[in-house]
C-alpha positions as CSV (number, residue, x, y, z in Angstrom):
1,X,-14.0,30.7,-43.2
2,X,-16.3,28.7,-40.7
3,X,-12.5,27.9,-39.3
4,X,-14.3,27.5,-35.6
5,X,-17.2,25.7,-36.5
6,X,-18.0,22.3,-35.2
7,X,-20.3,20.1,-38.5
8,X,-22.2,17.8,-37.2
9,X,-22.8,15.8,-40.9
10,X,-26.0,14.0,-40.0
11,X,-27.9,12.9,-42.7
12,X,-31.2,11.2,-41.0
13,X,-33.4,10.9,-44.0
14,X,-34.7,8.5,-46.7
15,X,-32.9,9.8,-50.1
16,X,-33.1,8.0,-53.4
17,X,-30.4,5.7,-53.5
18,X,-28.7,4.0,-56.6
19,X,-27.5,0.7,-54.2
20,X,-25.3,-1.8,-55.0
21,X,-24.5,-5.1,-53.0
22,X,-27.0,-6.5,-50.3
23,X,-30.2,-5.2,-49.0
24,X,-31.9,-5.8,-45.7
25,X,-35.3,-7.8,-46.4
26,X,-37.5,-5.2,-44.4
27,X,-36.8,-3.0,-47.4
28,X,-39.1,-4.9,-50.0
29,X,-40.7,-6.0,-46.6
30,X,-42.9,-3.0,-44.9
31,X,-44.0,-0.1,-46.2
32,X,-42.9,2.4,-44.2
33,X,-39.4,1.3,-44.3
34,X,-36.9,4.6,-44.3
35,X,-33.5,5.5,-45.2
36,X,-32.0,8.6,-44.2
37,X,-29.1,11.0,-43.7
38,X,-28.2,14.3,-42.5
39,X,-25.6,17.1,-42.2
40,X,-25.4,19.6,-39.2
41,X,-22.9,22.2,-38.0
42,X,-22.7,25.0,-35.1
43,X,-20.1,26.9,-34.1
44,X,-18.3,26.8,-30.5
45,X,-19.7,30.3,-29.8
46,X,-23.1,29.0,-31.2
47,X,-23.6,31.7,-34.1
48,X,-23.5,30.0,-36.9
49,X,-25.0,26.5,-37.6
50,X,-25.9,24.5,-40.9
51,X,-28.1,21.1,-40.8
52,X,-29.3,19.3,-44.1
53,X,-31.7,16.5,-43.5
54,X,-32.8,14.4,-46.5
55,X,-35.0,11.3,-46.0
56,X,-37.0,8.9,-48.0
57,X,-40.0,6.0,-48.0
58,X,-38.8,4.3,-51.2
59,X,-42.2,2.0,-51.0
60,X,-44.0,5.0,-50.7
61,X,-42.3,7.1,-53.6
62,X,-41.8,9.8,-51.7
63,X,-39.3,11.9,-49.3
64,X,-38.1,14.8,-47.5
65,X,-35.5,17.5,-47.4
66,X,-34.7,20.2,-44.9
67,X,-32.0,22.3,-44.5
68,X,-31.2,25.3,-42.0
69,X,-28.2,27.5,-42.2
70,X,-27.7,30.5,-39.9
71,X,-24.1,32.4,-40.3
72,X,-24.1,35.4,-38.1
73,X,-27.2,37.2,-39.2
74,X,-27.3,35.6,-42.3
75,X,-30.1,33.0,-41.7
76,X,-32.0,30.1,-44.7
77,X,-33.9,27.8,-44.4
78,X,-35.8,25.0,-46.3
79,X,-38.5,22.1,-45.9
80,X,-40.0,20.1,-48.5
81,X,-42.2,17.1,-47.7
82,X,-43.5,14.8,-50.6
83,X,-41.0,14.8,-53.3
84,X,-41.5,12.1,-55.5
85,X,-38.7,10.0,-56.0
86,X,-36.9,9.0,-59.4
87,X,-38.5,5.9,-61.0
88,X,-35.2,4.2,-60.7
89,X,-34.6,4.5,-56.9
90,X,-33.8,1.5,-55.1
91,X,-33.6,0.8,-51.5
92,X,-30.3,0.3,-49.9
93,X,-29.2,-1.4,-46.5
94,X,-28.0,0.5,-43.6
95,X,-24.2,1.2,-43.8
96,X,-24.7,-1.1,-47.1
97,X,-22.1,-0.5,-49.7
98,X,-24.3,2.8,-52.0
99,X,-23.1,5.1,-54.0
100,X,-25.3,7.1,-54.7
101,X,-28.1,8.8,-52.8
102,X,-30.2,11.3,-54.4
103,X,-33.3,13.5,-53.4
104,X,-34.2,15.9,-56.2
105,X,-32.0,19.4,-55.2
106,X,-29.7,17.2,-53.3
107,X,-27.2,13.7,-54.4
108,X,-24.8,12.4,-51.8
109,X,-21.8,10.2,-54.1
110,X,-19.0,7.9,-52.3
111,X,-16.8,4.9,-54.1
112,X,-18.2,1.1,-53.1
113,X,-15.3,-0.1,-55.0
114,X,-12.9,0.5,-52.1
115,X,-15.2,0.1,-49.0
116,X,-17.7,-2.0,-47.6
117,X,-17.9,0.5,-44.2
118,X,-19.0,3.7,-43.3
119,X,-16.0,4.6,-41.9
120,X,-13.6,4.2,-44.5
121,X,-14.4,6.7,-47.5
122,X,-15.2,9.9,-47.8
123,X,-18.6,11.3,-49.3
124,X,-19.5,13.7,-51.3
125,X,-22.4,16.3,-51.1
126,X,-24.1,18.5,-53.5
127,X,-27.3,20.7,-53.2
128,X,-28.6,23.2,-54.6
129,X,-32.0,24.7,-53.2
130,X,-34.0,27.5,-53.1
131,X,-34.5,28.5,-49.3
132,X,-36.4,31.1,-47.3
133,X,-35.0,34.1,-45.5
134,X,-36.3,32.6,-42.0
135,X,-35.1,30.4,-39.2
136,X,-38.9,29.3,-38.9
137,X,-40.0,28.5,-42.5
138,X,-43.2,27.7,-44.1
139,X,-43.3,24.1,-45.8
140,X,-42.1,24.6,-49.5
141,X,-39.1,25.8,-51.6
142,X,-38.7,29.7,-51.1
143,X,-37.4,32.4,-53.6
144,X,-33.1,32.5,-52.1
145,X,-30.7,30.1,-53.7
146,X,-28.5,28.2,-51.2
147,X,-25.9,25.9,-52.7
148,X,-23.8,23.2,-50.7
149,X,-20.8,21.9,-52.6
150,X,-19.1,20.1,-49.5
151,X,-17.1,16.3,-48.8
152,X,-17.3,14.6,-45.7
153,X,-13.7,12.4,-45.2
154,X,-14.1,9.8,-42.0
155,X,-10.8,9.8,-39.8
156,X,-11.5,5.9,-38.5
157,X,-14.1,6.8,-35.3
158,X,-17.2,5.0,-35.5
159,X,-20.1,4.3,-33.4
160,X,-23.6,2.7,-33.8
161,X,-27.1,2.6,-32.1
162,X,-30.6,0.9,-32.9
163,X,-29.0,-2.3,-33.4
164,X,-26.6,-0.9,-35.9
165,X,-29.3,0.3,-38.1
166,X,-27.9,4.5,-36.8
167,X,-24.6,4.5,-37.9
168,X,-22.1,7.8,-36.8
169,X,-18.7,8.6,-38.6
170,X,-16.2,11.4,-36.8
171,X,-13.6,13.2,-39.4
172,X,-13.5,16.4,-41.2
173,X,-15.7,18.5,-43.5
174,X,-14.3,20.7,-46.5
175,X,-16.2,22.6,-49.3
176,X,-18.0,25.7,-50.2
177,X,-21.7,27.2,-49.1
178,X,-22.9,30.1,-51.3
179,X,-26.0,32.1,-50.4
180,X,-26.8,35.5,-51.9
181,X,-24.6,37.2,-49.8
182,X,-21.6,35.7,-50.5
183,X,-19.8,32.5,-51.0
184,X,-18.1,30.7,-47.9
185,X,-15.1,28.2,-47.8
186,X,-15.3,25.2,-45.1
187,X,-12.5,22.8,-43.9
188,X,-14.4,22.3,-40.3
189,X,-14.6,18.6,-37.7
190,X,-17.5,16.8,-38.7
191,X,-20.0,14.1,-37.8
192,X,-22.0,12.2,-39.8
193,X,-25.1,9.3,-39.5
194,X,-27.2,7.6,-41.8
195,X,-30.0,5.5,-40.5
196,X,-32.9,3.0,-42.2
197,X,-35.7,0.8,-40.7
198,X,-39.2,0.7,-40.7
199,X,-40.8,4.3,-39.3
200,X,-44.5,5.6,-40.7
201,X,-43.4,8.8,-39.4
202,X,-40.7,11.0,-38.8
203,X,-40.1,9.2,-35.3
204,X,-41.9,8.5,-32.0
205,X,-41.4,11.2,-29.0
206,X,-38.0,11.9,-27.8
207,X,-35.3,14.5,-26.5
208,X,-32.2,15.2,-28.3
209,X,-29.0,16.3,-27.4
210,X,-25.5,16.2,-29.7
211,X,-22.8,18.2,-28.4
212,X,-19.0,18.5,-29.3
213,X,-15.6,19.7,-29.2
214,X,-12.0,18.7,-30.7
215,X,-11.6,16.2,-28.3
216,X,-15.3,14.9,-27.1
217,X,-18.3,13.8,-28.9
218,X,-21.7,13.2,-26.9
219,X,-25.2,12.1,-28.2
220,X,-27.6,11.5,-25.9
221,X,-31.1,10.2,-27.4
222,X,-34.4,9.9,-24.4
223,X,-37.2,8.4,-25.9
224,X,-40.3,6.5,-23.7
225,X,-38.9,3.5,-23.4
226,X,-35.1,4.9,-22.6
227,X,-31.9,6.2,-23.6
228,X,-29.9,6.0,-26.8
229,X,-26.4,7.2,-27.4
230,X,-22.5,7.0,-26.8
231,X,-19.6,9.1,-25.5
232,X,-16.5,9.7,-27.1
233,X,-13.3,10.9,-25.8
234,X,-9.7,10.4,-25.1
235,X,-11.0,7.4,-22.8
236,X,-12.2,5.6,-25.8
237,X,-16.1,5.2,-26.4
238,X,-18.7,3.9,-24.1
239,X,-22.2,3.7,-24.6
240,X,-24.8,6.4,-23.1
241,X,-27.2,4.6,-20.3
242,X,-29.2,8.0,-18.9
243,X,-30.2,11.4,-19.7
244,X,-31.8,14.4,-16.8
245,X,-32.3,17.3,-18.6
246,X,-34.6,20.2,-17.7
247,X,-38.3,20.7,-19.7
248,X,-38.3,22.3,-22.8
249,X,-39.4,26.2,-22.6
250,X,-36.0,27.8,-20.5
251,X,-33.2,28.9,-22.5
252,X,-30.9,27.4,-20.0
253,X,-30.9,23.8,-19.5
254,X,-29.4,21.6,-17.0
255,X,-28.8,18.0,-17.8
256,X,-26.9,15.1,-16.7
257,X,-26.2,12.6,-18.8
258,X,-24.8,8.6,-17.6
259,X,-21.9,6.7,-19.9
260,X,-20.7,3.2,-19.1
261,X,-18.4,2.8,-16.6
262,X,-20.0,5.2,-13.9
263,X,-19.2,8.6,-15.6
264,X,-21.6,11.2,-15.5
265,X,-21.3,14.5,-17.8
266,X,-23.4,17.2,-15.9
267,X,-23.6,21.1,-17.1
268,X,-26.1,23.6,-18.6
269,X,-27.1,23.9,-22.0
270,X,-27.7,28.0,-23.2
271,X,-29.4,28.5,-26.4
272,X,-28.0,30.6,-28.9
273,X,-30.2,30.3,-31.3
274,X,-34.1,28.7,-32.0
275,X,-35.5,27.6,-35.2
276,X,-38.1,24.8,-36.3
277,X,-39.2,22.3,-39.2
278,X,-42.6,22.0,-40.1
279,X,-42.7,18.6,-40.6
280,X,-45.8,15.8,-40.8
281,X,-48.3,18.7,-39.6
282,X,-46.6,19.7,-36.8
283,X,-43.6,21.9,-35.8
284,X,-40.6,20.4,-34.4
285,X,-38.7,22.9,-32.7
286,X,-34.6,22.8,-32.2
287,X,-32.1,24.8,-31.1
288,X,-28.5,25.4,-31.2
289,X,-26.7,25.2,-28.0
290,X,-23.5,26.3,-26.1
291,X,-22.9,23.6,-23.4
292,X,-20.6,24.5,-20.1
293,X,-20.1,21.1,-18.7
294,X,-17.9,18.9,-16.3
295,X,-16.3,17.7,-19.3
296,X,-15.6,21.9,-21.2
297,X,-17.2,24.1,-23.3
298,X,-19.0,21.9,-25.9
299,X,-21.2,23.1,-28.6
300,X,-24.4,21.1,-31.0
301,X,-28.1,21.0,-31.0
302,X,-30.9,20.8,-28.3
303,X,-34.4,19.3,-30.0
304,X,-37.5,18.4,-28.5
305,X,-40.1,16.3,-30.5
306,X,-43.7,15.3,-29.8
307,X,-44.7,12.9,-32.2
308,X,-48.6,13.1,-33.0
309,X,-51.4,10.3,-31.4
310,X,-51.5,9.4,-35.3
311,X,-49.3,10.8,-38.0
312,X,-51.6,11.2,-40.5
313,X,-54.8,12.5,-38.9
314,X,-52.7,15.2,-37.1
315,X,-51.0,15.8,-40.3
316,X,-54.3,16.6,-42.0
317,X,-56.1,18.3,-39.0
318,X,-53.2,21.1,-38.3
319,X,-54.4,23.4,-40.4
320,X,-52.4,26.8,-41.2
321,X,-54.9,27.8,-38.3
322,X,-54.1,25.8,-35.9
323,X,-50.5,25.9,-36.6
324,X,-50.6,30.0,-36.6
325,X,-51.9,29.3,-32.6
326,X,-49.1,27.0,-31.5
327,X,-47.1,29.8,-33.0
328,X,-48.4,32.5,-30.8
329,X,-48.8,29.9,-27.8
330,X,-44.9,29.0,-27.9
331,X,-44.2,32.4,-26.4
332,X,-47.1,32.4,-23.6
333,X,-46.3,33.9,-20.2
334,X,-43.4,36.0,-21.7
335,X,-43.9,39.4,-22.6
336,X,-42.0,41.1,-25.2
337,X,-40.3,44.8,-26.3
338,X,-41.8,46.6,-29.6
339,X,-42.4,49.8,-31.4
340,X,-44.2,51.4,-33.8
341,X,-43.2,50.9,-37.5
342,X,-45.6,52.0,-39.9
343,X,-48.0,54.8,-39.3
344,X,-49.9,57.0,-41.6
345,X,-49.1,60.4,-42.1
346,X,-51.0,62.7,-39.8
347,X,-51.9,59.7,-37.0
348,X,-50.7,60.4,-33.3
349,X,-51.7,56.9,-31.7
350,X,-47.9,56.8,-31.0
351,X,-44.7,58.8,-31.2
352,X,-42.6,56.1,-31.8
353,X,-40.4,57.0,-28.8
354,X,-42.2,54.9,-26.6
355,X,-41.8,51.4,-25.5
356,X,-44.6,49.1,-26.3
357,X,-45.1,45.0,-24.7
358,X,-46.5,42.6,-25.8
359,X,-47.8,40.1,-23.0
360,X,-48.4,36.3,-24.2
361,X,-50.6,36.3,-21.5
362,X,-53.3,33.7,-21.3
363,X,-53.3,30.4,-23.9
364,X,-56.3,28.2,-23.4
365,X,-57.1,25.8,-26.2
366,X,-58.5,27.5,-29.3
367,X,-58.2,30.9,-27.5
368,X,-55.1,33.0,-27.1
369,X,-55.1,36.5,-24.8
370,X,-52.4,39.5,-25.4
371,X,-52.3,42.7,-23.7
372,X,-50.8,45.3,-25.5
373,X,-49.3,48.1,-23.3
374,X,-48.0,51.6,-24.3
375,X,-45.3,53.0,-22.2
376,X,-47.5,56.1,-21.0
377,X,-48.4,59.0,-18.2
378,X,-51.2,56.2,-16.8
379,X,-51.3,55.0,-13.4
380,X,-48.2,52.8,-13.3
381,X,-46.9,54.3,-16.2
382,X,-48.6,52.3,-18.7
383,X,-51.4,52.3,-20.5
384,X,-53.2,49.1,-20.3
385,X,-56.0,49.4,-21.7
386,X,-56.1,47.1,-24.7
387,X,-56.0,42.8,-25.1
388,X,-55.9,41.2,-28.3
389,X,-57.8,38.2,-28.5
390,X,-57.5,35.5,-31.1
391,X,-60.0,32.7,-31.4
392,X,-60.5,29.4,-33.7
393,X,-63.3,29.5,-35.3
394,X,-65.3,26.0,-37.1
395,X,-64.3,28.0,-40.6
396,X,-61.0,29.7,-39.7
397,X,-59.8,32.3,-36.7
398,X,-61.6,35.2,-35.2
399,X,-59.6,38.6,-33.8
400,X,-61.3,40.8,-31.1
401,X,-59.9,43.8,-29.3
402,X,-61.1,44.2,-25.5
403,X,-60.8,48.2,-24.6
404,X,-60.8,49.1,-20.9
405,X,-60.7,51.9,-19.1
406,X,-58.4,52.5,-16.3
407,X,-60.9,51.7,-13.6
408,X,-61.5,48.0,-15.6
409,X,-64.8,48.8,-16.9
410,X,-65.6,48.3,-20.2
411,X,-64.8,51.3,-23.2
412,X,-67.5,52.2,-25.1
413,X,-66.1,50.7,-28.4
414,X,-65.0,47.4,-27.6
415,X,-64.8,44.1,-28.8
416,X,-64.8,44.7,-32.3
417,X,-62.7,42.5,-34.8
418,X,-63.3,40.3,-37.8
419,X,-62.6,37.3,-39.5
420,X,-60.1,35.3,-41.7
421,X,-61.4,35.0,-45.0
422,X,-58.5,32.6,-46.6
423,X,-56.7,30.1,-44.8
424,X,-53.4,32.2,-44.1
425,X,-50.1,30.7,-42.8
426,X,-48.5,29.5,-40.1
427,X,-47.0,32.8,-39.5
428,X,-49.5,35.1,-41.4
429,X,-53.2,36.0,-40.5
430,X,-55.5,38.5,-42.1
431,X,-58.5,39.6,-40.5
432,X,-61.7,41.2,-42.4
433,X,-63.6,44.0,-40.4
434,X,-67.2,43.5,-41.7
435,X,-68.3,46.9,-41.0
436,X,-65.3,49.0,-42.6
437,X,-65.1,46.7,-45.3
438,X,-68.1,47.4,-46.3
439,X,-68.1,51.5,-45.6
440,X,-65.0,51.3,-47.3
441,X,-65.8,49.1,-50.8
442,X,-62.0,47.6,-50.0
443,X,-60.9,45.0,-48.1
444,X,-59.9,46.9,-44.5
445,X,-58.9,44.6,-40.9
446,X,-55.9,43.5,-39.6
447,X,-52.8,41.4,-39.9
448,X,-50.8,39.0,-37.5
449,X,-47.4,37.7,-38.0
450,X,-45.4,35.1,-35.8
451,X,-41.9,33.9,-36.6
452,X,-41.4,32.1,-33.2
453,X,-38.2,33.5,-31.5
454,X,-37.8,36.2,-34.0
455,X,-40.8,38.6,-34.7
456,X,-44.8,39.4,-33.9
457,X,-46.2,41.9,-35.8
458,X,-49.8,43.3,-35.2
459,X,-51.1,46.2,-37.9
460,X,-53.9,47.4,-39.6
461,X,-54.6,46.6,-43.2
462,X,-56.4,48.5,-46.4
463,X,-56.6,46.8,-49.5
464,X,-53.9,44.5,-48.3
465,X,-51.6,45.9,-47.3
466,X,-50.0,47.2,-43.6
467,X,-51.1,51.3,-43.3
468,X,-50.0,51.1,-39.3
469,X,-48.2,48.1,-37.7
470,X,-46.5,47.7,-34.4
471,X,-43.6,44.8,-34.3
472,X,-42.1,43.0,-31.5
473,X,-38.9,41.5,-31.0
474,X,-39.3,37.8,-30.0
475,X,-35.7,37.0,-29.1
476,X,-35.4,38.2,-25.6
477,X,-38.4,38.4,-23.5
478,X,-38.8,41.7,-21.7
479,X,-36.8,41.6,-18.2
480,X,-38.9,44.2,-16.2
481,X,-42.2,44.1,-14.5
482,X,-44.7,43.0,-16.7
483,X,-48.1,45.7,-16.0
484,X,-51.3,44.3,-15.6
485,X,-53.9,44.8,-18.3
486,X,-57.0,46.7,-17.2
487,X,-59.6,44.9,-16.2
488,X,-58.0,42.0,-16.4
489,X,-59.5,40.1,-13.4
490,X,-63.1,40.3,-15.3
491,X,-63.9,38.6,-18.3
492,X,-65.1,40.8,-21.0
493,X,-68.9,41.2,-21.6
494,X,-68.0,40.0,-25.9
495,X,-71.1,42.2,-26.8
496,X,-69.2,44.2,-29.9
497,X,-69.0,47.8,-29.8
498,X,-69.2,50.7,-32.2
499,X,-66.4,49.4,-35.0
């Protein structure tokens, strides 16, 4: 039983909507108008959180669906852009009297016999989608099932932004989530929001924060132009005016956040756990978020957008390629703990007793530098001596390995590397070695792996698959001295070695 977990039911999305009563003009009007909903949860302790997002562009035909659920170490996730939408969704108005509102895997159902607000009945929620193992997924349906059988029921507390076109419901959550694991019962608080309006993408630049307890709700929107949100508490509700918070990068974060009436909420948000949606080419990171704070221990969601210069150029220039880089580059100047885990029989590279770094060291555009170090009798006890280098390329990305000798200099087999040959992922590279390729008559190089905040993996590959790979743990960043890599003061001379 999720028994201490906080739901935050926040449906932000455009879903296809059987409506019936009045819509709003803009509907029919512009065609990027959006309707939207979503469902999220965390826990007070912050280990276990759930979020469903389903959005549509009725004018366009098409929406989206995401959901992430993380229970202990049981972690799915899902993100599907471009679903087409049934021929017989309609639009419907925001708040507006719907009863149905439908996205392919996913319906949401209420009565508009009995209600004409958000406030007053309860809605129902059923999914059932196929989601991968991942807190950082790839766009698409994966291989897990994941089904959501839950109702939201409103307890009266209400609260709009945007001109009443965000509307936010407080009460209680009850249902069932089954995974492959097991199944899990939920009667848990609960928030919920739908939203519509015109928006050609997923939203402009902003910082958000939502945390709560049993007695407080806070939301606290910062977008260019200034501050969305309310506060909610035995005081009544008053609307949000300001939000400090530090940048995005630190897993603490202090903020201070400015309510009506001269209160300030202050405290410092820890993360507890990371994950991100790749959404309109880009990825939008979040977190989930234990808050200690002048007003208790509160618990919700921490997410930082940047929206692209133009959604759909960026959308079709962020190729897996680029995507794989922002990966690697959203852990630079942290260094992280590994060890070996595959090796063939007969190699004595490693013993597998020692600790091994990874160092996101240097990330200039199109280029990303990371030392590898070997726990080691070498000066310092380390041995320094190798930096993996991965470049864009016009066609794709390029790996190269600078050796060094203790002194700096240059190893006599250096640089060597190859080439991606297929697109890859956003979290999967494979590099070709020219030369052992062809000595071979089999596909030979090396593989990458990013899952941001969970995993890098570096290995080498035969005929496709890993026969020696080394794997970090991307949770933590190591908490000791970080060694210097050889030579690291002199740039490397890029003239390739023997292979």
């Amino acid at each position: 039983m999720f028994r201490s977990l906080f739901v935050c039911l926040v449906l932000v999305a455009a879903i296809a909507m059987s409506a019936q009563g009045g819509v709003a003009a803009s509907c029919n009007d512009h065609p990027d108008y959006a309707e939207s909903a979503m469902l999220s949860a965390i826990s007070i302790d912050g280990r276990q959180e759930l979020a469903l997002r389903m959005a549509r562009h009725p004018n366009r035909g098409t929406g989206t669906l995401w959901m992430h659920l993380a229970i202990d170490e049981v972690v799915y996730s899902t993100v599907v852009e471009q679903i087409p939408l049934r021929d017989d969704a309609t639009c419907a108005s925001a708040g507006g009297p719907w009863s149905e509102f439908r996205l392919h895997e996913a319906v949401l159902r209420r009565d508009v016999e009995s209600q004409q607000a958000l406030e007053a009945v309860a809605i129902g929620l059923e999914a059932n989608l196929k989601a991968m193992a991942s807190r950082h997924p790839e766009p698409g349906r994966g291989d897990h099932p994941v089904t959501l059988s839950l109702e939201f029921r409103p307890d009266g507390r209400e609260f709009r932004v945007h001109d009443g076109t965000r509307r936010e419901a407080y009460g209680e959550v009850a249902g069932v989530v089954t995974t492959p694991e097991q199944t899990w019962e939920l009667t848990l608080p609960a928030n919920w929001h739908e939203q519509t309006g015109p928006r050609p993408g997923f939203a402009p630049s902003f910082t958000y924060l939502n945390l709560q307890n049993d007695e407080t709700a806070l939301l606290a929107i910062k977008y260019a132009q200034g501050v969305v949100g309310y506060l909610i508490d035995g005081d009544g509700q008053r609307s949000v005016t300001g939000l400090e918070i530090d940048p995005e990068g630190s897993d603490t974060r202090q903020f201070r956040i400015e309510a009506e009436g001269g209160d300030d909420v202050t405290g410092t948000a820890s993360v507890t756990q990371r994950w991100s949606v790749p959404i309109e080419g880009k990825r939008r990171p979040g977190s989930g978020v234990v808050a200690d704070s002048s007003i208790g221990l509160l618990a919700g969601s921490l997410n930082d957008w940047e929206a692209p210069s133009n959604g759909a150029a960026a959308a079709a220039s962020a190729t897996p390629a680029d995507r794989f880089l922002r990966a690697l580059a959203s852990h630079c100047g942290n260094a992280y703990p590994g060890a070996l885990a595959i090796e063939p029989e007969g190699d004595t590279m490693l013993s597998g007793e020692e600790l091994l770094l990874a160092h996101f060291r240097d990330c200039a555009d199109g280029e990303l530098r990371i030392p590898f170090h070997i726990e080691a009798d070498a000066p310092g006890g380390w041995d320094s001596s190798r930096t993996w280098y991965v470049m864009r390329t016009d066609s794709g990305l390029e790996l190269r390995h600078d050796h060094r000798l203790a002194d700096g200099s240059e190893d006599s087999r250096t640089w060597y590397g190859g080439f991606t040959a297929t697109e890859g992922t956003a979290m999967r590279q494979d590099f070709v070695s020219p030369e052992r390729t062809a000595a071979a008559g089999v596909p030979v190089g090396w593989r990458i792996e990013i899952e941001p905040g969970v995993a890098y993996r570096y290995g080498t590959t035969y005929e496709g698959e890993y026969d020696w790979m080394v794997a970090f743990d991307l949770t933590e960043p190591y908490d000791g001295s970080i060694p210097d890599a050889w030579g690291h003061t002199s740039p490397p001379s890029r003239i390739p070695g023997p292979p």
